[in-house]
N, C-alpha and C positions, 0 to 999 in steps of 0.2 A: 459911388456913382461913376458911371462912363459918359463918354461924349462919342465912341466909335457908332458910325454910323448917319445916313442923314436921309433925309429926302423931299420933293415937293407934290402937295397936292394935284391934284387934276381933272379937270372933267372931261368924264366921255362922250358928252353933246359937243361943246364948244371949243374944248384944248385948251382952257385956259391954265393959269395955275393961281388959285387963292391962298393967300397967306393962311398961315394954319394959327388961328385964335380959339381953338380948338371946332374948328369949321367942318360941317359935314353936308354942306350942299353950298351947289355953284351960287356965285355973288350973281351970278349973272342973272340968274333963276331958272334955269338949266333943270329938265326932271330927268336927273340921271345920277348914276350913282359916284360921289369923286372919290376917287382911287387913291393912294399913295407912290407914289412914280420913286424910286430909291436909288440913288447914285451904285448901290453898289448892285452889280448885275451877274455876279455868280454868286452862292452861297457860301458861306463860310461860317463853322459853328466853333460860336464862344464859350470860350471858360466863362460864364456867367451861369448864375442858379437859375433852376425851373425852364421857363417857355424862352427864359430871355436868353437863349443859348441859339436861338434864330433871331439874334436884336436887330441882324442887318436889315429884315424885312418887316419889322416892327414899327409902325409910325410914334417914336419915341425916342428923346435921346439919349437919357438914362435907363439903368434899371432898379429893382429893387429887389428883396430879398424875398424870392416863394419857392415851394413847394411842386406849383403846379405845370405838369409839361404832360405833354402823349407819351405815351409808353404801349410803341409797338411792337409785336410776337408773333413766331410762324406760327399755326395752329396746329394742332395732333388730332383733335377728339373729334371738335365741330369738322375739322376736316375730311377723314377719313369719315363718319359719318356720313358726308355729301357727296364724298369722291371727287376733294378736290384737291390738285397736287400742289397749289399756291396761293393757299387764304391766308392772308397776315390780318391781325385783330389791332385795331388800335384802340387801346383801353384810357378811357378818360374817368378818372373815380379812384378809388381806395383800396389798393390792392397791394400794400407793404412785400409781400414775396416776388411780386412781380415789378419792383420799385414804381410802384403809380402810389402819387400821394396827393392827390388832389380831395381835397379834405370836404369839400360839399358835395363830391360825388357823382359831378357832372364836368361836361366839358363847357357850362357857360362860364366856367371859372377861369380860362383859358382867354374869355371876352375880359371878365372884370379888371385882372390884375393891368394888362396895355391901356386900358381906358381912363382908370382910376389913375394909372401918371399921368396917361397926354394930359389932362383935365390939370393935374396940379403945375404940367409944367406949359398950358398954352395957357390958362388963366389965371391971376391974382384974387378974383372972388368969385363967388358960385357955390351954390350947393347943387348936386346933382340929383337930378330925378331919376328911377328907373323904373318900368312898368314891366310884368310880368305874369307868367303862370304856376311859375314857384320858380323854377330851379335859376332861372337868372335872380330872383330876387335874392336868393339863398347865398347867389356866388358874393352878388354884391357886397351885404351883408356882413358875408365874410373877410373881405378885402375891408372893411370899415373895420368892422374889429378888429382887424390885423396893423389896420395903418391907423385908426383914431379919423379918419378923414369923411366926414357927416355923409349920409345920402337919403334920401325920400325913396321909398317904394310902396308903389303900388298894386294890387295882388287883388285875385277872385274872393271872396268869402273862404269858402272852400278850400282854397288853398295857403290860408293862414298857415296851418300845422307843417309846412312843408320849407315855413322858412328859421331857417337854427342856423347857429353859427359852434366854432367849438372854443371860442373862446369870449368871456363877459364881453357885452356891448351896449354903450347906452347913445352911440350916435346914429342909431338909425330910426326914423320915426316912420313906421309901418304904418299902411293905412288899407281897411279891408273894401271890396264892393261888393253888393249882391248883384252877380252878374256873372258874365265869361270873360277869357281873357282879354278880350275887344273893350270890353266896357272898361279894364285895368287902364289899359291904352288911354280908351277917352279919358279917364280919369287924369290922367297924367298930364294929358296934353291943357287940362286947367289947371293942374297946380301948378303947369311953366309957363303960366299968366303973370305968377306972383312974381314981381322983381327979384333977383337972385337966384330963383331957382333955374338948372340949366338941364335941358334934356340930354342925356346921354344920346341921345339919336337913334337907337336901334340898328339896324339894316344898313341906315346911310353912314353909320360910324365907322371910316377905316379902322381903326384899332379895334373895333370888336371880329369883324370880319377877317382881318387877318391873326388875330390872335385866335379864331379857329381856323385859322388856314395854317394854324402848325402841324394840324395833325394828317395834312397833305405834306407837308416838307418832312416831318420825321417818319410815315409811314415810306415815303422815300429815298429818305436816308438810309433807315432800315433795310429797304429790300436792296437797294443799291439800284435802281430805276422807275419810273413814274410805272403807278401799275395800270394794268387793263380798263378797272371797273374800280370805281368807287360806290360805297354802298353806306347809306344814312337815312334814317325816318326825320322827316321836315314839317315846321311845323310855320315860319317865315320862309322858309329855304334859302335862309341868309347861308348857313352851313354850307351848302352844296354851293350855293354865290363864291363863296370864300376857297372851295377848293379847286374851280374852275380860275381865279384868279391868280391861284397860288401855282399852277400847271403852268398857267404862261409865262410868269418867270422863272419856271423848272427850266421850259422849254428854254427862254433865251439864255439860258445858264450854259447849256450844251451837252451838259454830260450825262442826262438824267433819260434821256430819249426824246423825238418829237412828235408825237403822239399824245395831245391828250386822253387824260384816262375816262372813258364815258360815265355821267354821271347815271345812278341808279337811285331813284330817289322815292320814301314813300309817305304816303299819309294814315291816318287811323281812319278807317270809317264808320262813321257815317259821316265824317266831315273831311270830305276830299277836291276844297276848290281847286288846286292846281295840276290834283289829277286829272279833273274831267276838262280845264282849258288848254291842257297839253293835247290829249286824246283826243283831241277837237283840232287843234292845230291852230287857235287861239292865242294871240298875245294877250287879249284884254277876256278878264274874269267879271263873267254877267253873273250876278250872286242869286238872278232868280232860277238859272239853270244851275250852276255852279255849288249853289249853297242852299240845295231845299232844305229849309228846316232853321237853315240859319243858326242860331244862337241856341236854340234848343238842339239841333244835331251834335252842336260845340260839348255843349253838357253832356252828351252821352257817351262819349268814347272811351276808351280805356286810358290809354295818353294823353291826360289834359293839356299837355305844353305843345302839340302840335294842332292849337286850335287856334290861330289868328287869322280874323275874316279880313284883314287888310296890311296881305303878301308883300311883298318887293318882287313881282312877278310879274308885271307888265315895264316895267320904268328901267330907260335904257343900261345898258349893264346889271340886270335883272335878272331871276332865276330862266324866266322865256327866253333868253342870249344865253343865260350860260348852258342851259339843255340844247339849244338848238345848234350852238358852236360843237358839242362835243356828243351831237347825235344820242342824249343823254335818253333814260325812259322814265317815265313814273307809275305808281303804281299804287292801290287801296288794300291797304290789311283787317280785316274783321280782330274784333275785340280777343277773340277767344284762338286765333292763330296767334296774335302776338304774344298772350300769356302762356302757350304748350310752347312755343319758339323760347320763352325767356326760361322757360324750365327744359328745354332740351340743351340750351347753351351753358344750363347751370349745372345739369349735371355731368357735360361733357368738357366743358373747360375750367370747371370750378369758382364762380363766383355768380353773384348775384346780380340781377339786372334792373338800370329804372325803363319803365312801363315803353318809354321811347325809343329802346335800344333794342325794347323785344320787336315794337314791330319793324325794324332793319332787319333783325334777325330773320324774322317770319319770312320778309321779300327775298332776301338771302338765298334758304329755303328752297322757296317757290320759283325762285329763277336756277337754281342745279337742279331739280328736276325735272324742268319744262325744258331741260337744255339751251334756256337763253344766254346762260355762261356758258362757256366751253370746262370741262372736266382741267387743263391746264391751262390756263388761265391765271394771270394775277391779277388780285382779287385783295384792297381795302375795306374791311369792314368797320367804319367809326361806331364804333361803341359808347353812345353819349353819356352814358352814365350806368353806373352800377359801384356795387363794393359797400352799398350802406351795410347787411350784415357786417362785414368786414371792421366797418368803421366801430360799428355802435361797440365791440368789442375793446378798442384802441381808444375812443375818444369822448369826450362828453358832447352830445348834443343840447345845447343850450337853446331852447326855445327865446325864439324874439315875439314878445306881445305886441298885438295890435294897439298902436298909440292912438287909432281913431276908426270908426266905421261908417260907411256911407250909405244909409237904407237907398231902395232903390228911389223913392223921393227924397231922399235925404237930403238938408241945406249947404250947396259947395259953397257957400260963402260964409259959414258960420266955419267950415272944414278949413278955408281958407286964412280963417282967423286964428285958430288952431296950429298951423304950419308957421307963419309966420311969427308967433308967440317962441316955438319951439327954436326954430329957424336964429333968436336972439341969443342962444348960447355961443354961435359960432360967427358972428356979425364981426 
C-alpha cells in the first residue's frame, strides 16, 4: 500500500468540503455533483500497477494490485480509412498484444477497482450495492472475486448472462428483474433500505467518475496534449462527465494545452433522452418528449447499457455543463450502423467490439464524412469495451448465477429477507 497522494471533496453548488465517509452528495443537500479537489495540481505517473499509475487523481489513498488501465494507440486502418491524420484509440478490454488486460472487458472496470477501495478505506462496515445493465455488474463482480470483498447487484433479466467473472466467486449475490435497466436502478435503490447495505452512488461517485477519467489522462499522456475531440457512446453520460472534469485539471496542469477537448457524445436509438434535450437546448429531460416509448424503446436497442431513463444530465456539474463548457455535440446511432461500424473497426484494427463501442464508432464515422471533424484533427476515440473473442481464448469465463429473481409483481420484502439471510456471512 501507498499513502502518496491526498485530497478533499467538494461541492459545486455550495463550495463546501464534506469529510469523505465514503460521501457522494453535499451534506448540505446540494443537487450537484461533489468533485474530489486534489492537492496535487500537476500530474505525475506512478510506479504503481494498472489505473493506479494516475493515484494522484484518484479519490483513494492507497492502491491495490490490478490489471486494469487504458491502453491508448495511434490508429492505421480505422484511420486511413476515414482520412484521418490523428485518431488515437483508447482500448478499454482484453487485448494482450496491445497490453490491455482489463479482464471483463470493458472500461467500467476502470470504475470498480477506485471504488471498491474508497469503500474499504472510508468505511468499517457496508456491503455495497451496484445496479446495472451488465457490464458494470460484471466489472464489480470481478473486483469481488479478486479482492473476496461482498457486493449486491442488481441487473435486467436479460442481462443475467452477461455477468462472469474469470475467477471462482461466492461473494456476490446477484439478483435478476424483469424489466430495463431503470427498473435495476429502482431495484437497488430498495435493497439500500436494508441496514448495511451501501450504494455505490453511481454518477455521484467521485472514484467511479474519475477512475474513467483515466482514459482522458492516459489518452493524453499518450499523444503528449489534450486532444481536439473526444468521442464515446453514453448511456448515463457519467463517462463524458469524467472527461470533461479530467480536462480541467489537464488544463490547470499547464502543460497539456488550454483548450478543452469538445466532447462528442452518442446514444443508440430509439432511446436518445439526452440527445433530443441537448438538440433542444434543454437542461431539463421532459421524458414525454424525450423518451417516447420509454421503457419499451430501452428494450429495443442494440446497446443495452446505454439505456438509463434517469441521466446525470440536468444536476449541476452534469453532462448539460460538461457539453455546454466544451461546446460538446450529441448525436443518435441506429442499430444496424453501430453493428457494420463494430465490424468495420474489427476488420481494420483487429479486435472485437462490445455493442457500445460500436455505436462511438458509427458517430465517428458519421462525423469524418459529414466533415464535422476536420481531416487533421486530434481525435480520442474511447473504446468502451471489446476483446471478449480475445478473452474467451485466454480465460475462463465463469458464469455468476442468479441468487434471486424479482417477477415484475414479485415480493421485495420476501427479496429483502433473502439479502439480508445472505448478507450474515459477512456481518
Amino acid at each position: 500500500m501507498s499513502d502518496t497522494g491526498d485530497y478533499k471533496l467538494r461541492c459545486p453548488v455550495c463550495g463546501r468540503n464534506p469529510e469523505d465517509h465514503y460521501t457522494n452528495s453535499c451534506i448540505e443537500g446540494c443537487s450537484g455533483l461533489i468533485y474530489a479537489d486534489y492537492y496535487a495540481k500537476k500530474l505525475t505517473i506512478r510506479d504503481f500497477p494498472g489505473i493506479f499509475k494516475y493515484h494522484d487523481w484518484l479519490p483513494v489513498s492507497g492502491w491495490t494490485e490490478t490489471s486494469a488501465c487504458p491502453v491508448t494507440y495511434k490508429s492505421d486502418g480505422l484511420a486511413d480509412h476515414l482520412g484521418l491524420a490523428n485518431l488515437y484509440v483508447a482500448f478499454n478490454g482484453y487485448w494482450p498484444e496491445k497490453g490491455a488486460f482489463i479482464r471483463t472487458c470493458s472500461f467500467k472496470e476502470l470504475e470498480a477497482v477506485p471504488t471498491m477501495l474508497r469503500i474499504s478505506e472510508r468505511l468499517e462496515n457496508g456491503i455495497l450495492q451496484i445496479s446495472s445493465a451488465g457490464n458494470t455488474g460484471r466489472a464489480f463482480a470481478q473486483i469481488s472475486a479478486e479482492t473476496g470483498v461482498p457486493v449486491i447487484i442488481s441487473v435486467p433479466e436479460k442481462s443475467a448472462g452477461s455477468i462472469w467473472t474469470t475467477k471462482e466467486c461466492d461473494s456476490v449475490f446477484l439478483v435478476t428483474i424483469d424489466g430495463d435497466y431503470s427498473d435495476a436502478i429502482s431495484l437497488g435503490n430498495e435493497l439500500c433500505s436494508i441496514e448495511g447495505v451501501i450504494s455505490e452512488g453511481g454518477a455521484k461517485n467521485p472514484a467511479r467518475r474519475d477512475g474513467m477519467g483515466t482514459v482522458m489522462l492516459d489518452g493524453t499522456v499518450t499523444i503528449g496534449r489534450m486532444p481536439d475531440w473526444y468521442f464515446q457512446a453514453v448511456g448515463s453520460g457519467t463517462g463524458g462527465i469524467a472527461a470533461w472534469e479530467m480536462g480541467k485539471r489537464l488544463i490547470a496542469d499547464g502543460r497539456f494545452g488550454k483548450r478543452l477537448p469538445r466532447l462528442f457524445l452518442s446514444q443508440n436509438k430509439p432511446f436518445t433522452p439526452m440527445v433530443n434535450a441537448w438538440k433542444d437546448g434543454r437542461r431539463e429531460i421532459v421524458p414525454e418528449k424525450d423518451m417516447p416509448g420509454g421503457k419499451e424503446a430501452a428494450m429495443e436497442v442494440y446497446a443495452g447499457v446505454l439505456t438509463n431513463r434517469n441521466p446525470p444530465y440536468s444536476v449541476t456539474g452534469g453532462l448539460f455543463d460538461a457539453l455546454s463548457e466544451t461546446n460538446g455535440i450529441m448525436t443518435g446511432i441506429e442499430s444496424n450502423e453501430a453493428i457494420e461500424a463494430g465490424r468495420i473497426f474489427t476488420e481494420l484494427e483487429g479486435i472485437d467490439l462490445d455493442p457500445a463501442a460500436g455505436v462511438c464508432v458509427a458517430s465517428l464515422i458519421k462525423a469524418a464524412e459529414s466533415g464535422v471533424v476536420k481531416k487533421d484533427e486530434t481525435i480520442l476515440l474511447n473504446i468502451t469495451g471489446g476483446g471478449y473473442r480475445r478473452a474467451a481464448e485466454d480465460l475462463e469465463m465463469i458464469p455468476v448465477r442468479p441468487s434471486a429473481a424479482l417477477p415484475g409483481s414479485g415480493d421485495i420484502e420476501m427479496l429483502k429477507e433473502q439479502v439480508k439471510e445472505w448478507m450474515k456471512k459477512y456481518a
